[in-house]
KEZA-756245 format. One line per field, with one value per residue (C-alpha): residue number from 1; x, y, z. Coordinates in steps of 0.5 Angstrom, whole numbers, plus 500, padded with zeros to 3 digits. Example, Ala and Ser with C-alpha at 12.3 -4.5 7.8 and 13.67 -1.06 7.14 Angstrom:
BEGIN
pos = [1 | 2] $
x = [525 | 527] $
y = [491 | 498] $
z = [516 | 514] $
# end
This chain:
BEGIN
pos = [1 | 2 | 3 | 4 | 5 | 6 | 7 | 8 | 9 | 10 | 11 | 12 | 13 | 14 | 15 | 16 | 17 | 18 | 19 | 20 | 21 | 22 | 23 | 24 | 25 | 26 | 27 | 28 | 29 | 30 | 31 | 32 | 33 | 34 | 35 | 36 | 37 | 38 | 39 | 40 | 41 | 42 | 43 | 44 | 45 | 46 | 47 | 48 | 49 | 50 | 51 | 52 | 53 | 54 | 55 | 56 | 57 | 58 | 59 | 60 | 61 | 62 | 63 | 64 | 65 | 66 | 67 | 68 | 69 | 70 | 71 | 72 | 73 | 74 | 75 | 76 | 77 | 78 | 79 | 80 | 81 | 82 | 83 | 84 | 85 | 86 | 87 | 88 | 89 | 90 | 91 | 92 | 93 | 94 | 95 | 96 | 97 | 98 | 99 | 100 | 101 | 102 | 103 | 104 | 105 | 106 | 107 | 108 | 109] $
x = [838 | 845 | 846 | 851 | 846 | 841 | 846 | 845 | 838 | 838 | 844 | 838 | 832 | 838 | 839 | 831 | 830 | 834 | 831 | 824 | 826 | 830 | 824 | 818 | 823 | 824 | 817 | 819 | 812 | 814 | 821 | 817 | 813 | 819 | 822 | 815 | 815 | 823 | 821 | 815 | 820 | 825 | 820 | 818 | 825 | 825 | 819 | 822 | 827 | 823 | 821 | 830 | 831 | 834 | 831 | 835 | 834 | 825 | 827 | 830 | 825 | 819 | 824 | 824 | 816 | 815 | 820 | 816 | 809 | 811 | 814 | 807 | 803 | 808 | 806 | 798 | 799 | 802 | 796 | 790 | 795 | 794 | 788 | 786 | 789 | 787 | 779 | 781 | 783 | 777 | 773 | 776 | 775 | 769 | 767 | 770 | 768 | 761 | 763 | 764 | 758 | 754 | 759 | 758 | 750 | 749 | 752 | 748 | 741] $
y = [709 | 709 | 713 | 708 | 701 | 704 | 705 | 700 | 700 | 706 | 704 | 699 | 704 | 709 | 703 | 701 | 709 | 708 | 701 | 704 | 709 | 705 | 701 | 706 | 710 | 702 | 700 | 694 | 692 | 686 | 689 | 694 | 689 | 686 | 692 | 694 | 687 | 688 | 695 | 693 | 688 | 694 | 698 | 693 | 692 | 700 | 700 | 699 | 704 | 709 | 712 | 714 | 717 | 724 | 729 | 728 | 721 | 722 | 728 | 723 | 717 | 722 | 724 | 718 | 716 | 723 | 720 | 713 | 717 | 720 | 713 | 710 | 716 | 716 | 707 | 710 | 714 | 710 | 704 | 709 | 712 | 703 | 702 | 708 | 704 | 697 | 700 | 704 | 697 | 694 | 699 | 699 | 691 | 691 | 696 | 691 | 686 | 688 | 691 | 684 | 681 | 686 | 684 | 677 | 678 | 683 | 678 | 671 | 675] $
z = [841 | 839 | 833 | 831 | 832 | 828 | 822 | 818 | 818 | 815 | 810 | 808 | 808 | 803 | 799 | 799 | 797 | 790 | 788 | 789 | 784 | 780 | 780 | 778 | 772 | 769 | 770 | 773 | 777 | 780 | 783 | 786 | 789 | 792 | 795 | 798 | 800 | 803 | 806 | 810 | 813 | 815 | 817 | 822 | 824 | 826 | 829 | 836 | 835 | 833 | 839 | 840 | 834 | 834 | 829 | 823 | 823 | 823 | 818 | 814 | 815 | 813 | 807 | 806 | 807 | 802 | 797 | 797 | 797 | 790 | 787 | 788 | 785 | 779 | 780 | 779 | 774 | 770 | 772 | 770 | 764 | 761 | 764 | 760 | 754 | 755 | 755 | 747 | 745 | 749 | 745 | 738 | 738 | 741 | 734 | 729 | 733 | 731 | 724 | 722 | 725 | 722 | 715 | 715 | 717 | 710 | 706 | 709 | 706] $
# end
């Protein structure tokens, strides 16, 4: 394919590139969503032309594809790293939870 034709789907997937990162180091989990939602769209539009690109254009999609890898697994981390978080809140409500219900049964005697 013509490298000129092909140019401004990879302006777009640049542009994506940014905005996935701006994403994760903002931790804007909704605007994530989108861009991934905007990225399956562009992807699907390179998909025919994938088989006439020239070798920096697959070294800058597998870049690409790295970068985006990463930007996920920092996503991840940070899930586990709440998930984490949410189950020691769970746990010291659930210990004041029982604390007060052992308090109160105490005091009824």
């Amino acid at each position: 394919m013509n490298g000129s034709a092909i140019a401004p789907l990879f302006g777009r997937l640049l542009q994506l590139q940014v905005s996935v990162q701006q994403a994760v180091n903002a931790r804007q989990w909704g605007w994530l969503e989108e861009l991934d939602k905007q990225l399956r769209l562009l992807l699907g539009e390179l998909e025919p032309h994938r088989a006439g690109l020239d070798e920096r254009q697959r070294v800058a999609l597998a870049q690409f594809g790295r970068q985006y890898r990463q930007a996920w697994q920092q996503v991840d981390k940070e899930a586990n790293r709440l998930d984490e978080q949410l189950q020691s809140l769970r746990q010291r409500r659930e210990g004041a939870l029982a604390y007060d219900w052992v308090s109160q049964a105490g005091g009824e005697e």
